[in-house]
C-alpha positions as CSV (number, residue, x, y, z in Angstrom):
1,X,83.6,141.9,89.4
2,X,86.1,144.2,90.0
3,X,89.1,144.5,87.5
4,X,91.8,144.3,90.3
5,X,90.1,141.0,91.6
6,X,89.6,139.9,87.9
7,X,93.3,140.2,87.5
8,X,94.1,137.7,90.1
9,X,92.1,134.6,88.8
10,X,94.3,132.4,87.1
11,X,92.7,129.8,84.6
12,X,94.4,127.1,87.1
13,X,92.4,129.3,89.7
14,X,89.2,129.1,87.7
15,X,88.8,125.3,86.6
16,X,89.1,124.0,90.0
17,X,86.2,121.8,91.6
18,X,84.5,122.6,94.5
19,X,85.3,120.9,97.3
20,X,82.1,118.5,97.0
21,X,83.3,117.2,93.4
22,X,86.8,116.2,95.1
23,X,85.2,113.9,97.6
24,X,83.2,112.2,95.4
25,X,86.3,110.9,93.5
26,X,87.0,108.7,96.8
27,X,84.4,106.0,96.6
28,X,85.8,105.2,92.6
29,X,89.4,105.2,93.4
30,X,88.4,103.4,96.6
31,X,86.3,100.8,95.0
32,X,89.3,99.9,92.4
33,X,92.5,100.1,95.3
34,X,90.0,97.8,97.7
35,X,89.8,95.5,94.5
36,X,92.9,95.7,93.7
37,X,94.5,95.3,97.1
38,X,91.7,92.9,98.7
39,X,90.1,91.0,95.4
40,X,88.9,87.5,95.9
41,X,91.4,85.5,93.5
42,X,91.1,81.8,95.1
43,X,92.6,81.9,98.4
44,X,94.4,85.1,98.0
45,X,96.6,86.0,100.6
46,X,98.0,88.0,102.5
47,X,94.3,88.7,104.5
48,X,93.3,92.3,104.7
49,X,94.9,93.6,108.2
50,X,93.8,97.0,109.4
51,X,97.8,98.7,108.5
52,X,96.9,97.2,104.6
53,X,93.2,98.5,105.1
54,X,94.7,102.2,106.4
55,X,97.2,101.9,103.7
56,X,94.6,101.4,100.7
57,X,92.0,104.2,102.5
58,X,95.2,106.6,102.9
59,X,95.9,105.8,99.1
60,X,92.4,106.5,98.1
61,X,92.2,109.6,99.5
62,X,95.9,111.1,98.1
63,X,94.7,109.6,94.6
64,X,91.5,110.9,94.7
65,X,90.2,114.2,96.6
66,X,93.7,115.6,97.2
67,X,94.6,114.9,93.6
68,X,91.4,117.0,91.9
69,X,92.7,119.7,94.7
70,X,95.5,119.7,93.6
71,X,95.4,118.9,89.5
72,X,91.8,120.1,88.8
73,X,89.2,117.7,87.9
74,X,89.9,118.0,84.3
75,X,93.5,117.5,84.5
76,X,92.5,114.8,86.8
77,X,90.1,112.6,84.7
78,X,92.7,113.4,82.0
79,X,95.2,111.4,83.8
80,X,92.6,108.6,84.5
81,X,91.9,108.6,80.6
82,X,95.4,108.7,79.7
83,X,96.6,105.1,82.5
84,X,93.0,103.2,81.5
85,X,94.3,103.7,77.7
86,X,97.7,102.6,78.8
87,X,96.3,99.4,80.4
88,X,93.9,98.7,77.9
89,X,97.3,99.0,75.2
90,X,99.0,96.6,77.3
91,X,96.1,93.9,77.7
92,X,95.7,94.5,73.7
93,X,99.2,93.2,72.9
94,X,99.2,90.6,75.3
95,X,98.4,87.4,72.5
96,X,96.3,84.4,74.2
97,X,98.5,80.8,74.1
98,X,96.0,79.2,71.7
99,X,93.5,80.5,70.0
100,X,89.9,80.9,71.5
101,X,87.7,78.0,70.3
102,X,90.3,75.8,69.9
């Protein structure tokens, strides 16, 4: 490699994915949005409509592929790490009404 093209590779430069790792971050951000959004709770409502449906795929995408673009798939599952802990925390402190078994 030459030094003058060695020179301009950042480490930002160097840890990003290729463009095949981004999309493959859709269908898991996907999957948890459409449960999110669209999980069978009862009779949940409102129904799915197609603006909600664009919405939650338009949400997907920014959150998945166009983040790791953007972030760097490290920095990325980093972040993912860092709000699954943060949820986990919160379900953690939440104390049940009565004990189970009881």
């Amino acid at each position: 490699m030459h030094v003058a093209l060695r020179a301009q590779v950042t480490p930002w430069a160097a840890a990003k994915p290729d463009g095949m790792a981004a999309l493959l971050t859709v269908v898991p951000v996907g999957l948890v949005l459409g449960l999110l959004v669209f999980g069978h709770y009862g009779d949940r409502e409102p129904r799915p409509t197609r603006p909600r449906i664009a919405a939650t795929a338009a949400a997907a995408v920014l959150l998945g592929p166009v983040a790791v673009a953007e972030l760097g798939l490290f920095v990325w599952l980093l972040g993912i790490a860092i709000v699954a802990a943060g949820i986990t925390a919160l379900a953690m402190l939440r104390a049940p009404e009565q004990p189970l078994g009881h």
